[in-house]
DRENDO-1510 file (C-alpha; in Angstrom, 1 decimal, always signed):
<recs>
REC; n; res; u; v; w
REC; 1; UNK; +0.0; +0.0; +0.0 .
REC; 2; UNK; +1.5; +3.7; -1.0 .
REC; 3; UNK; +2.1; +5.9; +1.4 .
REC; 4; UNK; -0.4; +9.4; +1.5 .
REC; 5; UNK; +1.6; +12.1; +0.6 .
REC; 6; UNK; +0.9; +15.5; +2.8 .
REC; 7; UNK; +2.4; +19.3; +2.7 .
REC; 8; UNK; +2.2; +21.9; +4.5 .
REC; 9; UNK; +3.5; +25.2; +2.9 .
REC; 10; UNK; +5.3; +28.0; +5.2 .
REC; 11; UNK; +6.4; +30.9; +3.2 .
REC; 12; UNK; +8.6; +29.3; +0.9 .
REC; 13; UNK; +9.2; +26.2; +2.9 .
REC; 14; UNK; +7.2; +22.8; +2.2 .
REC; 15; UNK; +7.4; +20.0; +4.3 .
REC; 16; UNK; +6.2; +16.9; +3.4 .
REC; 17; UNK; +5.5; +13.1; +4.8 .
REC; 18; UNK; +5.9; +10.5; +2.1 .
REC; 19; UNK; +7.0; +10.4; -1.3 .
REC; 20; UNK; +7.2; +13.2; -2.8 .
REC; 21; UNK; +6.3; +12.4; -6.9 .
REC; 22; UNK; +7.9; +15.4; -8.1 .
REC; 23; UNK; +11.2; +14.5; -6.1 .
REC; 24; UNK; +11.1; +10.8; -7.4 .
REC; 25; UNK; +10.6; +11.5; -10.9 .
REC; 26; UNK; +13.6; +13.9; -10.4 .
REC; 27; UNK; +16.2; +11.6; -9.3 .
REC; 28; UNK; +15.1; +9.3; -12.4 .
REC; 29; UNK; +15.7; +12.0; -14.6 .
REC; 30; UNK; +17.1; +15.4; -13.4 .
REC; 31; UNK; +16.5; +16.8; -17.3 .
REC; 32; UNK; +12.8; +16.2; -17.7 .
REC; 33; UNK; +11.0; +19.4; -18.7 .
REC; 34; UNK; +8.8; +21.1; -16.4 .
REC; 35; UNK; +6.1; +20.0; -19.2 .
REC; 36; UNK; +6.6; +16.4; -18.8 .
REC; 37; UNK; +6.6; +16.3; -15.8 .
REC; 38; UNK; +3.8; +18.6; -15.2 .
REC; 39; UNK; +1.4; +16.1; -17.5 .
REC; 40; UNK; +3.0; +12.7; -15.5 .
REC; 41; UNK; +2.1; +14.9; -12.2 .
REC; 42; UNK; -1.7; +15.8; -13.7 .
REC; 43; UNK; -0.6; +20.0; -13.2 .
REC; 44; UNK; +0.9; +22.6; -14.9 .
REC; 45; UNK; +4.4; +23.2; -15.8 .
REC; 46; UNK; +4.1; +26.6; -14.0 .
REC; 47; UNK; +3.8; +24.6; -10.9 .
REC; 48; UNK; +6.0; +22.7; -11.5 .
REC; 49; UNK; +9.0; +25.0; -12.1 .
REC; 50; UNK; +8.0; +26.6; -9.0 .
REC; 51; UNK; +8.1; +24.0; -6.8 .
REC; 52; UNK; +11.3; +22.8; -7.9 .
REC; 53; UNK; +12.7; +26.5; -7.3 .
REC; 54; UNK; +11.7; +26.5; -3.9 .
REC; 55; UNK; +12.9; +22.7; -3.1 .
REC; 56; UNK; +16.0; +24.4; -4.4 .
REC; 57; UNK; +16.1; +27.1; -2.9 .
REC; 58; UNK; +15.3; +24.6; +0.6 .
REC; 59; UNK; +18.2; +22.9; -0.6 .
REC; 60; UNK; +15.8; +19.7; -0.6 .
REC; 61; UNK; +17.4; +19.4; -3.9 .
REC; 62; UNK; +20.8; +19.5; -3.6 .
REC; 63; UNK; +22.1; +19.6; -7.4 .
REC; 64; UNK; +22.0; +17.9; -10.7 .
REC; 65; UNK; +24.5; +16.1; -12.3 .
REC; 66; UNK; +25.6; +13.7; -15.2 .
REC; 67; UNK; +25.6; +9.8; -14.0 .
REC; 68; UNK; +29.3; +8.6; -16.3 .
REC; 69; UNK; +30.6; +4.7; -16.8 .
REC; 70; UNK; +34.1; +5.5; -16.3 .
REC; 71; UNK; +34.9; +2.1; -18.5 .
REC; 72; UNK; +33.7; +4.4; -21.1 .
REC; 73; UNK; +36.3; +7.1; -20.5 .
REC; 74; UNK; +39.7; +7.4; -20.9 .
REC; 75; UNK; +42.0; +7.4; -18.0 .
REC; 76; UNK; +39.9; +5.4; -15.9 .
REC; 77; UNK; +39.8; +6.2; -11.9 .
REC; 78; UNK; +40.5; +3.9; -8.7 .
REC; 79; UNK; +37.5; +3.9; -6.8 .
REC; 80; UNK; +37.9; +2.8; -3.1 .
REC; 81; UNK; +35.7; +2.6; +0.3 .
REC; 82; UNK; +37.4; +3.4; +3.4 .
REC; 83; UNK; +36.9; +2.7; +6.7 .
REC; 84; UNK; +37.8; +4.6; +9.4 .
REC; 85; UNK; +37.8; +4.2; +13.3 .
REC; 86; UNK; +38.1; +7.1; +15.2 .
REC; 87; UNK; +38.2; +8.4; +19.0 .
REC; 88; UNK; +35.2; +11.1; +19.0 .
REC; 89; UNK; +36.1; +14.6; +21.0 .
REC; 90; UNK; +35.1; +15.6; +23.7 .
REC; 91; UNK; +33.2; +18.5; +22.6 .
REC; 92; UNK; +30.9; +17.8; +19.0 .
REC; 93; UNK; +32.0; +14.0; +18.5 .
REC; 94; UNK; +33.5; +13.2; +15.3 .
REC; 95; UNK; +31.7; +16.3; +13.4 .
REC; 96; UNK; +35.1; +18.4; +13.2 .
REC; 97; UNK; +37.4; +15.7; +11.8 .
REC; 98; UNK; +34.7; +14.1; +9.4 .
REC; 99; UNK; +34.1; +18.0; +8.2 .
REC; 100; UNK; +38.1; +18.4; +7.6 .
REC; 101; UNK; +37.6; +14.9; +5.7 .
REC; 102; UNK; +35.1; +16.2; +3.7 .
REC; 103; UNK; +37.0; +18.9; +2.4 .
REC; 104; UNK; +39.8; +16.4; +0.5 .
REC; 105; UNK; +39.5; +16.7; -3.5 .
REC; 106; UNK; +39.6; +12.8; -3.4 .
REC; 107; UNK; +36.8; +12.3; -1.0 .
REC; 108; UNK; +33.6; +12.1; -2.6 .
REC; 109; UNK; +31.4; +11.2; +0.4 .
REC; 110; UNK; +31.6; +10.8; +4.1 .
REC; 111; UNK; +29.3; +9.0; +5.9 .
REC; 112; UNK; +28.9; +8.3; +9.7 .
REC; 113; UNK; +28.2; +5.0; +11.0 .
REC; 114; UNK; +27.1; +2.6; +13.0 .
REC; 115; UNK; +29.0; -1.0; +14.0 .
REC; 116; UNK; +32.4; -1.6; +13.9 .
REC; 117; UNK; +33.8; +1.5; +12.1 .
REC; 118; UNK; +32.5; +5.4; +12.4 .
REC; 119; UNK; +33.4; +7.1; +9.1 .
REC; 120; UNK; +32.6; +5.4; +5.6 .
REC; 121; UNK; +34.2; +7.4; +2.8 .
REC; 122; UNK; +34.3; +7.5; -1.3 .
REC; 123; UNK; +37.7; +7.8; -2.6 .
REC; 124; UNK; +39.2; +8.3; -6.0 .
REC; 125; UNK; +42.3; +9.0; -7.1 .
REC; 126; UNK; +44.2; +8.7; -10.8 .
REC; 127; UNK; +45.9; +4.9; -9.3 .
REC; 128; UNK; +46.1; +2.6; -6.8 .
REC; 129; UNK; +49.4; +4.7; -5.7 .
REC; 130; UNK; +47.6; +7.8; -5.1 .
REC; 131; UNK; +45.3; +6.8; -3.4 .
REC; 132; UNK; +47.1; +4.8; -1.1 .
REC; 133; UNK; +49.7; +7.8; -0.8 .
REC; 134; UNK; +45.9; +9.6; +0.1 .
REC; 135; UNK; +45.4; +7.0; +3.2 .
REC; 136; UNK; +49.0; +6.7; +4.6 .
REC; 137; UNK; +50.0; +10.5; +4.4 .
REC; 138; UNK; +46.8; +12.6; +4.8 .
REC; 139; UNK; +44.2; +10.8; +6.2 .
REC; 140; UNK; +45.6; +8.3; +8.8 .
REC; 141; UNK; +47.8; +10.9; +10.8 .
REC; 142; UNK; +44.5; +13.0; +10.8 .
REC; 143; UNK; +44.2; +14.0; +15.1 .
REC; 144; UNK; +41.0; +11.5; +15.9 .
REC; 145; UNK; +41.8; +8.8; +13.5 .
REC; 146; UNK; +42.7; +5.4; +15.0 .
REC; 147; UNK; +43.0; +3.1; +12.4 .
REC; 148; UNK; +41.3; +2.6; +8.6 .
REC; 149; UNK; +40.8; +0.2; +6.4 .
REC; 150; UNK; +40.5; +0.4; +2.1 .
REC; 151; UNK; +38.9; -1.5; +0.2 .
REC; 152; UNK; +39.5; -1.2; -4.1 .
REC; 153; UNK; +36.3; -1.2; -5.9 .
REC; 154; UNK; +37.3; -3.7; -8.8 .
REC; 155; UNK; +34.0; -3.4; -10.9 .
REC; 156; UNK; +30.8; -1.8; -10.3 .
REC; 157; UNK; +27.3; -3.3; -11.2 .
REC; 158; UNK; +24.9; -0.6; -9.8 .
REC; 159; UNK; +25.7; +3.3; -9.3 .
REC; 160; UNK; +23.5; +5.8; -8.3 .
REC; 161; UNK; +20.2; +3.5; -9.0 .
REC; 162; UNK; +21.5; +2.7; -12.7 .
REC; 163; UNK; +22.9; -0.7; -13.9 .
REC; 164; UNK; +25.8; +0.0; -15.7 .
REC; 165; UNK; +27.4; -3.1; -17.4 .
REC; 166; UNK; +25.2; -4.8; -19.8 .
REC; 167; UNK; +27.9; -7.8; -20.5 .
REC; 168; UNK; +26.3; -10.8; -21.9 .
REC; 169; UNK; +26.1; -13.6; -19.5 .
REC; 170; UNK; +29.6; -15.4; -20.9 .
REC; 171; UNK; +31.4; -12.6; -20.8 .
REC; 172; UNK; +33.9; -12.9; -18.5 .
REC; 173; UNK; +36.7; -9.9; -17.1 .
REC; 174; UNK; +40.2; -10.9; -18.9 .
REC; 175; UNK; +42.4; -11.8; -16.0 .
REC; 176; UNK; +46.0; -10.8; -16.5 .
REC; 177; UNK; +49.4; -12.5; -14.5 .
</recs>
């Protein structure tokens, strides 16, 4: 069973409980025109480009941008996931240090956790070197940071809701000595 969907509008500020149609059909496709989506939405594409300037201007939406298969490109990237333990401080946790994290070109996302680790970032670099050279002289000797732990993406499947290898089923990855 859907959920309802209800808003309440303050000024420019819209809250909402449940999906939000207009934010879903978004993330599938952040280039639709206002008049597509206005006729999927049964409203008009007035409304439509105004609600999406004030989720903007909410920062409910945070940005658009292109979705790439790096196969596809030259010069691919080394993708990793890192794990970091930390000691939190005294005063505001682990907010300070995962903020100073966040600032690092190579780190593309910072998460914090629960179970055995605190931070869970993104990493990419131009090869395995740098980023390694990323962990061991950057990251690790960060004040807070206890111990982490990388792990190479080899081959993704699934990125940001898209499939993105369409091998056929025999195709296998050459494996080189």
């Amino acid at each position: 069973m859907a959920k309802k969907r209800t808003e309440t509008r303050t000024g420019s500020q819209t809250t909402a409980t449940g999906p939000d149609p207009l934010l879903a059909l978004l993330q599938q496709d952040g280039l639709t025109h206002p008049e597509q989506l206005a006729k999927a939405l049964d409203t008009t594409a007035a409304d439509v480009r105004d609600r999406v300037r004030r989720l903007e201007q909410d920062g409910a939406i945070l940005g658009y941008r292109a979705i790439v298969d790096d196969e596809k490109l030259v010069g691919e990237r080394v993708k990793a996931v890192i794990e970091v333990k930390m000691t939190p401080e005294r005063e505001g946790g682990f907010d300070r240090v995962a903020r100073r994290i966040a600032e690092f070109d190579e780190v593309h996302a910072v998460y914090l956790m629960s179970g055995r680790y605190d931070l869970l970032l993104f990493v990419e670099g131009r090869t395995l070197r740098e980023v390694a050279f990323f962990v061991a002289e950057r990251l690790a000797p960060l004040e807070g940071v206890t111990s982490t732990s990388t792990h190479f993406i080899l081959r993704p499947y699934k990125q940001h809701g898209l499939v993105v290898h369409q091998r056929g089923a025999s195709e296998r990855m050459p494996v080189t000595p």
